[in-house]
C-alpha positions in Angstrom: 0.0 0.0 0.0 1.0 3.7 -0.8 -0.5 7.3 0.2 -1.3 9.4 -2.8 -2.0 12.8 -3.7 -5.5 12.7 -5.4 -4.8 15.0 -8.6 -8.1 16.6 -10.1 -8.6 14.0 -12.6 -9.1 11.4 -9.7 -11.0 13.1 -7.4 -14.8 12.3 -8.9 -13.2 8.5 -7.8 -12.3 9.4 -4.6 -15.3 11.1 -3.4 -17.6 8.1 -4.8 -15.2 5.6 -2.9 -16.9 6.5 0.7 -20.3 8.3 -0.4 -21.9 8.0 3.3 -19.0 10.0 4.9 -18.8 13.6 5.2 -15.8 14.9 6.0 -14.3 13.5 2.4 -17.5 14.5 0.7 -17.4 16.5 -2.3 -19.8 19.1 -1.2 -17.5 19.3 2.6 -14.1 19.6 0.9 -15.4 22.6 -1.7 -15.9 24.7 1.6 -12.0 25.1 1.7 -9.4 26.6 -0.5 -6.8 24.6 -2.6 -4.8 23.8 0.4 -7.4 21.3 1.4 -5.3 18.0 0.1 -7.6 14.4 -1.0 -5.2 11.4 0.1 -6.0 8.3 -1.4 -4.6 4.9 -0.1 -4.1 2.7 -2.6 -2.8 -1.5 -3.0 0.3 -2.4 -5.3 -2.2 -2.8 -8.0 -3.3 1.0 -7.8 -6.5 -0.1 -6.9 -8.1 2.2 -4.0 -8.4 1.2 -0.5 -9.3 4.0 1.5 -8.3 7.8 1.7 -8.4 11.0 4.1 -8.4 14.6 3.6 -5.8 17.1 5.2 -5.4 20.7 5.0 -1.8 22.0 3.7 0.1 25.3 5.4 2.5 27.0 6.6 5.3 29.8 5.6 8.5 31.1 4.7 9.4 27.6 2.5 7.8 26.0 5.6 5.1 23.3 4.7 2.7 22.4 7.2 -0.2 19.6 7.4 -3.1 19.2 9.8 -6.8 17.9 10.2 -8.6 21.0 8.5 -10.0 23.7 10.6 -13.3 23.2 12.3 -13.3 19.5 11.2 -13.3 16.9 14.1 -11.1 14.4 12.4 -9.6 13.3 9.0 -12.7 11.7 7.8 -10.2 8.2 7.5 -12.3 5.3 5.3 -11.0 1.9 4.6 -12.8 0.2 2.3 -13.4 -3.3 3.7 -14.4 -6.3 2.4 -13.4 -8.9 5.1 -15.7 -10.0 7.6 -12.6 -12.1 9.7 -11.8 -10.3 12.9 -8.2 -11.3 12.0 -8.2 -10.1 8.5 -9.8 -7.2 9.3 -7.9 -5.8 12.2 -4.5 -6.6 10.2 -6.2 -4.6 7.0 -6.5 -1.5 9.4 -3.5 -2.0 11.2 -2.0 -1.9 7.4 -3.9 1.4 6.7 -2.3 3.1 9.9 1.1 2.1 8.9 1.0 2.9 5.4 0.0 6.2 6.2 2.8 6.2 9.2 5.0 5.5 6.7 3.8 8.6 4.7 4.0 10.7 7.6 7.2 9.5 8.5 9.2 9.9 4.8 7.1 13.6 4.0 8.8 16.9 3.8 6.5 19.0 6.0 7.9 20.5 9.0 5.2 19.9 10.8 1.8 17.1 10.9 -1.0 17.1 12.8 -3.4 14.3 12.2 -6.7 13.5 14.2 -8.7 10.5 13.7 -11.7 9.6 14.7 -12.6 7.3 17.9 -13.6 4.2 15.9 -9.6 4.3 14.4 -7.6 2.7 18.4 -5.0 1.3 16.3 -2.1 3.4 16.2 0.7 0.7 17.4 2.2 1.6 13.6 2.0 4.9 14.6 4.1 3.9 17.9 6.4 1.6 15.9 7.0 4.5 13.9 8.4 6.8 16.2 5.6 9.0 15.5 4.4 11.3 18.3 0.9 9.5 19.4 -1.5 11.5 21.8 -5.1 10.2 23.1 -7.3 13.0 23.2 -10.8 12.9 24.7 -14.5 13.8 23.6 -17.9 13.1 25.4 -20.6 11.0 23.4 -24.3 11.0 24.5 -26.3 8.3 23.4 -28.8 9.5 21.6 -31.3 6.2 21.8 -31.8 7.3 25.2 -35.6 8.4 26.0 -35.9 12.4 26.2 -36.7 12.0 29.8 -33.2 9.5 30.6 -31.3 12.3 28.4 -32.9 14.7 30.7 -32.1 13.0 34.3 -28.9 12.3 33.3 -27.8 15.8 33.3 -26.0 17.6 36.2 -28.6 18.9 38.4 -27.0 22.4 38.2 -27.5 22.1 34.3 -31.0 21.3 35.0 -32.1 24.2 37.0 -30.3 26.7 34.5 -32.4 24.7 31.8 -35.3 25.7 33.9 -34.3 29.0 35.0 -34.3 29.9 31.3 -37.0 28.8 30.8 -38.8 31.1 33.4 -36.6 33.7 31.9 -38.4 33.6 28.6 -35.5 31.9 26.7 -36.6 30.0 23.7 -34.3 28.0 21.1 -34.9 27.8 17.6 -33.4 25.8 14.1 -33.4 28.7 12.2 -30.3 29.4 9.9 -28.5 33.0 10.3 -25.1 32.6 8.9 -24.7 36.4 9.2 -24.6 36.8 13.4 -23.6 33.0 13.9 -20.4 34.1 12.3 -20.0 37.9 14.0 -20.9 35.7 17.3 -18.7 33.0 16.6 -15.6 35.0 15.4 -15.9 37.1 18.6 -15.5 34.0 20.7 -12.6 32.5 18.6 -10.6 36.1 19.1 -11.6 36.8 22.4 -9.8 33.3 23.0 -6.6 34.5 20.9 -7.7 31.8 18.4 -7.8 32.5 14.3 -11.4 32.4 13.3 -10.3 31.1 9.3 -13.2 33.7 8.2 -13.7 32.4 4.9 -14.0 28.6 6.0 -15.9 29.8 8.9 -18.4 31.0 6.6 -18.3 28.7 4.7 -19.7 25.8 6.9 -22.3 27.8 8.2 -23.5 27.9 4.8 -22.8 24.2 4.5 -24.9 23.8 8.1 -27.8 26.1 6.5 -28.6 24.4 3.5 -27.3 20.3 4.3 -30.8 18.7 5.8 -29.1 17.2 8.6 -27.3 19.5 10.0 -28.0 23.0 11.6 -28.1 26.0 13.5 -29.2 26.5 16.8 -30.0 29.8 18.7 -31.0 30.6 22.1 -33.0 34.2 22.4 -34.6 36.3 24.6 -36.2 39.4 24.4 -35.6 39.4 20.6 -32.1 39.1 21.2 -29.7 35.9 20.3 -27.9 35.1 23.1 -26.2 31.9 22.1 -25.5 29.8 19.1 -24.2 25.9 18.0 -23.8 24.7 14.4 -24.1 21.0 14.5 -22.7 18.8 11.9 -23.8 15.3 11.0 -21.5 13.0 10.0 -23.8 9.2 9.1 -25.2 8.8 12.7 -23.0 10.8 14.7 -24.0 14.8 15.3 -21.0 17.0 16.4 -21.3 20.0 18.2 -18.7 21.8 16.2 -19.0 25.3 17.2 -20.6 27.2 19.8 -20.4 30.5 21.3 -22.3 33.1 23.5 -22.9 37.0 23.2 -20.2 38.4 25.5 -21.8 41.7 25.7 -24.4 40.6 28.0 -23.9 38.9 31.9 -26.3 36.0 31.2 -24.7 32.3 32.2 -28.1 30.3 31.2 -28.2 31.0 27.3 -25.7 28.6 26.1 -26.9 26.0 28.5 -30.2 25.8 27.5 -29.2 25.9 23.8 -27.0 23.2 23.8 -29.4 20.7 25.8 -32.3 21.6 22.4 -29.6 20.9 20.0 -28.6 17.4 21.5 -32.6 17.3 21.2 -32.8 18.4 17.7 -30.1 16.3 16.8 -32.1 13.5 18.5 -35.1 14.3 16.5 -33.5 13.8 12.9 -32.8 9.9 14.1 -29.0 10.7 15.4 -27.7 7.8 17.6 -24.8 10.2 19.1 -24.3 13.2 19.5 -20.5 14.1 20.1 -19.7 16.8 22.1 -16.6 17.5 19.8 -13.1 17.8 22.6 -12.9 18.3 26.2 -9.4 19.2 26.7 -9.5 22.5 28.8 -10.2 21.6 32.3 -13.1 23.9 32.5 -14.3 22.9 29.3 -14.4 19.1 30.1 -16.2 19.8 33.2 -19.3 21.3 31.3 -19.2 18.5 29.0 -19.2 16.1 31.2 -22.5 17.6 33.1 -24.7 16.7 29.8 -24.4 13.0 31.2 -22.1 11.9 28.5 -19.6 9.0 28.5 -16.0 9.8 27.9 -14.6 8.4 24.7 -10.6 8.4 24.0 -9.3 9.5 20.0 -5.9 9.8 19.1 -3.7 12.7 17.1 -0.7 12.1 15.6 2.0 14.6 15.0 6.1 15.3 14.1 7.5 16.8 11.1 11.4 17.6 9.8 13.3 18.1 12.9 13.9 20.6 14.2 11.1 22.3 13.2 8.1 20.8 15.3 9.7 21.6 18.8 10.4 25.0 17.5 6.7 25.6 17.1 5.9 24.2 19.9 8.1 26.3 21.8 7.2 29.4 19.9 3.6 28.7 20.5 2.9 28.3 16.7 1.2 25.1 16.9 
């Protein structure tokens, strides 16, 4: 097996190879600039046996590669045709190496690479001397009855659901890329983090229009207090952005908005809903109130030494 670059006359292939999976779907990768890379893995026969998407930086002759902005993971697919548990834990244990192996012989002077939880087989990773992190989300199990999602939470969540409530706070589906962005961006540079307008934009457009995946926004007083954009990757619904108006003391807004779009996301037959990271302390604590279970992923990352402990150091990555 081999990584390839997916040139433009072989990328109609490569988004038909995994149809069902979004993060390598046509319409998903058109939401970023050229630098958004196809990979395609294929067998010594050049026949296609899986592929990822990556997103290609960096500056001053300094290339750079890392899961693209605002995406949970690579969107990794192998395409398997082996029912053996043998067979098929060796296919994906070859899928992880041959893209170690890519990793390992590249140029860039730095790599990031997140996978997603169903990928726990990174020994090749290990073997390779590649840097090999476990990262955390919380998944909710959406099968759950409305009222077991409910009693599940934190009591404290509950009562600022129900304070709220009494406030006059109501949550809606409605689509407004215009202040989910303004709101959104203010967040992401409050926090000293690059809001990537343009992509930014561009997937709340995607969220708008895609039937499965939306906006939601808690209001009160004909004011929007709070917003999430929820993405919806086969079964799974991510909570991939969310943010509150800043400009106002009220602590209830995105609590309440959160709990209706784990609801929502219940409502259009989700079977989890993924909370999407909980590596800040305080972060992971409000997470884990939703009643959640704790689910490991791992990252990957290295480069042309010395160059990824220089970024490090400098804070660049």
């Amino acid at each position: 097996m081999k990584v390839i670059v997916v040139k433009q006359e072989r990328q109609e292939e490569f988004h038909g190879l995994f149809p069902s999976g979004l993060f390598t779907s046509r319409d998903w990768c058109k939401i970023f600039p050229e630098a958004l890379i196809r990979f395609m893995i294929v067998d010594d026969d050049d026949k296609p046996v899986g592929g990822f998407v990556a997103y290609e930086g960096g500056k001053h002759g300094l290339k750079t590669l890392i899961t693209p902005p605002f995406t949970p993971h690579c969107g990794l697919f192998a395409i398997e045709t082996k029912n053996n548990p043998v067979k098929k834990n060796s296919f994906r244990k070859e899928i992880i190496g041959t893209i170690a192996a890519f990793l390992k012989s590249s140029s860039y002077a730095y790599y990031k690479i997140d996978f997603a939880p169903d990928w726990v087989d990174m020994q090749p990773m290990l073997w390779s001397s590649i840097e090999t992190n476990v990262r955390y989300t919380y998944r909710l199990d959406l099968k759950q009855t409305v009222e077991d999602i409910t009693g599940n939470l934190d009591s404290s969540k509950r009562n600022k659901i129900n304070k709220a409530e009494r406030e006059g706070f109501q949550v809606n589906h409605l689509a407004n890329t215009r202040e989910a962005l303004e709101m959104i961006s203010n967040n992401l540079r409050s926090n000293g983090l690059a809001s990537h307008e343009n992509i930014l934009s561009g997937i709340l457009e995607f969220a708008a229009t895609h039937p499965k995946c939306f906006h939601s926004f808690s209001e009160a007083s004909g004011k929007k207090m709070a917003v999430n954009i929820a993405i919806t990757d086969q079964e799974v619904c991510y909570n991939l952005l969310s943010a509150v108006d800043r400009s106002t003391a009220v602590t209830n807004a995105g609590t309440i908005n959160l709990f209706h779009t784990i609801l929502h996301a219940r409502d259009l037959g989700m079977r989890v809903f993924d909370f999407e990271g909980s590596g800040v302390p305080e972060i992971e604590e409000y997470f884990r109130s939703f009643g959640g279970a704790l689910v490991p992923y791992f990252s990957v990352c290295g480069g042309r030494k010395p160059w990824p402990w220089i970024l490090k150091l400098t804070g660049k990555v």
